[in-house]
C-alpha positions as CSV (number, residue, x, y, z in Angstrom):
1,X,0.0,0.0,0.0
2,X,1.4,3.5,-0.8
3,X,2.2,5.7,1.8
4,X,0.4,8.9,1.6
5,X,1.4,12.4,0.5
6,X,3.2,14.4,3.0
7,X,1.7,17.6,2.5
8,X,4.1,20.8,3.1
9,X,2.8,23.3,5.3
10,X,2.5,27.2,4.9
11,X,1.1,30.0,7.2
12,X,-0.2,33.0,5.6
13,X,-0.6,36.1,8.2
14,X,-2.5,39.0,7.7
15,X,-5.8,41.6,7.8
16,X,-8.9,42.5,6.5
17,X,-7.1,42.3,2.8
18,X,-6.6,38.2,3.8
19,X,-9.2,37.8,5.3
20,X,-11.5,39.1,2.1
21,X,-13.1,41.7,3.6
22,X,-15.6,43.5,1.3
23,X,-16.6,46.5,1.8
24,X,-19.4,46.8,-0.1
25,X,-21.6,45.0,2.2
26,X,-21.2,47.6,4.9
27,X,-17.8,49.0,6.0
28,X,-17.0,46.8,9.5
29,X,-19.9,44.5,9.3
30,X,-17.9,41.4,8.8
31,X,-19.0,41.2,5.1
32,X,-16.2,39.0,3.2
33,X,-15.8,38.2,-0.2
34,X,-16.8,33.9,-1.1
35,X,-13.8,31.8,-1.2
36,X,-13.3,32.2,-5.1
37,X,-12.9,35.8,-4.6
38,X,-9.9,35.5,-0.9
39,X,-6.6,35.4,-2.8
40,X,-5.4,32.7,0.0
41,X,-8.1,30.2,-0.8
42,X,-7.2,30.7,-4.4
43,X,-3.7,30.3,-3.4
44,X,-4.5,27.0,-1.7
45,X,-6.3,25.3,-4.5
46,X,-4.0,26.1,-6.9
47,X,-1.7,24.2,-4.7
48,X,-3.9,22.0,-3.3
49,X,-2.0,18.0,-3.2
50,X,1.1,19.3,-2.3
51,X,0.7,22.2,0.3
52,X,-1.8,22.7,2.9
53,X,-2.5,26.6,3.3
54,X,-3.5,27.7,6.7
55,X,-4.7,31.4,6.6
56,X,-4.7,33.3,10.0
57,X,-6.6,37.0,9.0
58,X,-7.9,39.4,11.3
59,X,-9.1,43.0,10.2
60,X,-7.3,45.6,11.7
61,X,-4.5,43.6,12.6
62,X,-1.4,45.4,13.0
63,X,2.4,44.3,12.2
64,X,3.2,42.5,16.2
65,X,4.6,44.6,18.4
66,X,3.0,44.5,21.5
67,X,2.9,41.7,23.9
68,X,-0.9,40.7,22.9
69,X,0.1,41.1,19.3
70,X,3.2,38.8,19.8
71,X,1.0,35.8,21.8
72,X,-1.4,36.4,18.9
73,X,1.3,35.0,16.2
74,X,3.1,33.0,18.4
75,X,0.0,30.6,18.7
76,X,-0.6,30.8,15.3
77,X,2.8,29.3,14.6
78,X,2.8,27.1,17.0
79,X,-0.8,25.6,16.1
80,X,0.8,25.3,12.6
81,X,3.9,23.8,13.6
82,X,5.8,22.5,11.6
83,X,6.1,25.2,9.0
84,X,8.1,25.2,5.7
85,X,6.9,28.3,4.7
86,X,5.8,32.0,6.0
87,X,4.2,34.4,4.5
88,X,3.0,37.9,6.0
89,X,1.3,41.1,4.1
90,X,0.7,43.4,7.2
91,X,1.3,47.2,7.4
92,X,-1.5,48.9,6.0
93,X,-3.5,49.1,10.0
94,X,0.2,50.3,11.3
95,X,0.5,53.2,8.7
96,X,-3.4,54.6,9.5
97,X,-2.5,54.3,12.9
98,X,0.1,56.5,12.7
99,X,-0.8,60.7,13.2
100,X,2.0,61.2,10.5
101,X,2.4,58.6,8.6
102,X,5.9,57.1,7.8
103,X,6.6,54.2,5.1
104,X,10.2,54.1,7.1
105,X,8.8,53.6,10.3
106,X,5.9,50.3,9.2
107,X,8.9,49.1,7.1
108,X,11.4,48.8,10.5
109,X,8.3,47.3,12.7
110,X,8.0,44.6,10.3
111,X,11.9,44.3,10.3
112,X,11.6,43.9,14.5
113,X,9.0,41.7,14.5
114,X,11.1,39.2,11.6
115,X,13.9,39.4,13.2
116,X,12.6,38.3,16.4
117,X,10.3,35.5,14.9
118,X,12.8,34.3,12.4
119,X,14.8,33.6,16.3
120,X,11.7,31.7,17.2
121,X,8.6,30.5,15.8
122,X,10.1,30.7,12.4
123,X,14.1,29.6,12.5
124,X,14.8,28.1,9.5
125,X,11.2,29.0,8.0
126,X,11.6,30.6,4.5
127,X,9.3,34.1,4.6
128,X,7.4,36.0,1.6
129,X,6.7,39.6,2.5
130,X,4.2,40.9,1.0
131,X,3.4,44.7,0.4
132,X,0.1,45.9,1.4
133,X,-2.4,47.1,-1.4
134,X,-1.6,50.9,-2.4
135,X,-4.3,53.1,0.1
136,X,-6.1,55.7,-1.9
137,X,-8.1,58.0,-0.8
138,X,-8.1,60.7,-3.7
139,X,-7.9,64.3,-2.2
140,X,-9.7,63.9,0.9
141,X,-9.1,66.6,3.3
142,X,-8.6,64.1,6.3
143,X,-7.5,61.2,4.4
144,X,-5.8,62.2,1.7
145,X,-2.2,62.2,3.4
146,X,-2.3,58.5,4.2
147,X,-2.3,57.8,0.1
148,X,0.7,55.6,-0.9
149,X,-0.3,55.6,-4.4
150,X,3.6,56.5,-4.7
151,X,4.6,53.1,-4.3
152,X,6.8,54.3,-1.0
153,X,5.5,51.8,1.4
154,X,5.8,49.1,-0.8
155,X,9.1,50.0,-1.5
156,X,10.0,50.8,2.1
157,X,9.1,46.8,2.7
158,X,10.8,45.9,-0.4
159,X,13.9,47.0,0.9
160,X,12.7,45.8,4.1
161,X,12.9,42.1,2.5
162,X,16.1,42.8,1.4
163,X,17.7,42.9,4.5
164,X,16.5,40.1,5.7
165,X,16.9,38.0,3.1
166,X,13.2,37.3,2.5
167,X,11.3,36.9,-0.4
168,X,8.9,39.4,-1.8
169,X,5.7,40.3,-3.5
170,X,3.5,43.9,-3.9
171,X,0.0,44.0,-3.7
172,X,0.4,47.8,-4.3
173,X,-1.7,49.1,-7.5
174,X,-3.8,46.0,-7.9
175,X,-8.0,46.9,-7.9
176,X,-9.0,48.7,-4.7
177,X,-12.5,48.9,-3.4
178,X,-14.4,52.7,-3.4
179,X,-12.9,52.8,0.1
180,X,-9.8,52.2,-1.2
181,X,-8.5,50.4,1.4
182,X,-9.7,46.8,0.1
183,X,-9.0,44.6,-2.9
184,X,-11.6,43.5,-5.1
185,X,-12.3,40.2,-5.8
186,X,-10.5,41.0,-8.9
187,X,-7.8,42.5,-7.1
188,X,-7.6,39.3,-4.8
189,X,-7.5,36.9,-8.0
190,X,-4.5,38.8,-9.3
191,X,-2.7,39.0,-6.2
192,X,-2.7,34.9,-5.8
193,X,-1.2,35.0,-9.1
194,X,1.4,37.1,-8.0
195,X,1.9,34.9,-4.7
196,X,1.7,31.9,-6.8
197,X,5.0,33.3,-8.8
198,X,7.0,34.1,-5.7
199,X,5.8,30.4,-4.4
200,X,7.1,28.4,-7.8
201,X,10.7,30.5,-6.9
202,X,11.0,28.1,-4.4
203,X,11.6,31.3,-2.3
């Protein structure tokens, strides 16, 4: 009798734009795109026989920092255990957060919090970063400053992988929502494609 598959295993970590949040069915209400329109489940069964994709998404998760936010990952991993690869597309929370914001500053959290992980949870654990969809909120009066439709976040993090030797991917410029904070479900269909090149790297 054969032996079954050993299926690899991969942990994808992110927010609202992992989880599938759409906005259209009212802003916070939990709406979510189906599972043909959440880039990871695309992801996972264009992979499916050979990796098994565990997703952890929260909305208005932030890059871990604080102790809470730390435990928070930590059992991830370690309910995942063991992992062959990591991926992470956090950030976008961490730069609205901030009261001027700074592509510099999300760029060195995510740098702290890899650093410290890749000593833990994830030694030896290849990692994809992946840069957070490009916010756009046109000229809004209050918003409008919180735009990266520059590209300088996602380049901040770029540079970011860099330096630790990570892989990387950019969800910057793909289709945003009218709140321009969330993919669409086209935006989310592209971005697995994108993911899905980094993953045949062999990152």
């Amino acid at each position: 009798m054969a032996s079954p598959v050993h299926k690899r295993r991969a942990l994808i970590y992110g927010d609202s734009n992992t989880y599938g949040t759409d906005p259209g069915t009212g802003r916070g209400s939990g709406g979510r795109y189906g599972p043909e329109g959440r880039w990871p489940d695309i992801l996972a069964k264009a992979l499916a026989g050979e990796w098994e994709i565990v997703t952890e998404a929260l909305p208005g998760r932030c890059i871990p920092a604080m102790d809470f936010e730390w435990e928070d990952f930590a059992g991830a991993a370690a309910r995942c255990a063991p992992l062959d690869r990591f991926a992470v597309m956090l950030g976008t929370n961490d730069y609205l957060s901030m009261p001027r914001p700074d592509p510099e500053a999300v760029a060195e959290r995510m740098e702290r919090f890899l650093t410290r992980a890749l000593a833990g949870p994830l030694a030896g654990v290849p990692v994809l970063i992946i840069a957070p969809p490009c916010l756009d909120f046109g000229d809004d009066r209050h918003y409008g400053r919180y735009n990266t439709v520059s590209g300088a976040l996602s380049q901040a993090l770029e540079r970011c992988a860099a330096r630790m030797g990570a892989a990387f991917a950019d969800a910057g410029r793909l289709p945003l929502a009218p709140d321009g904070i969330h993919l669409t479900e086209q935006g989310h269909v592209l971005l697995a494609e994108r993911v899905l090149a980094a993953w045949q790297t062999g990152w």
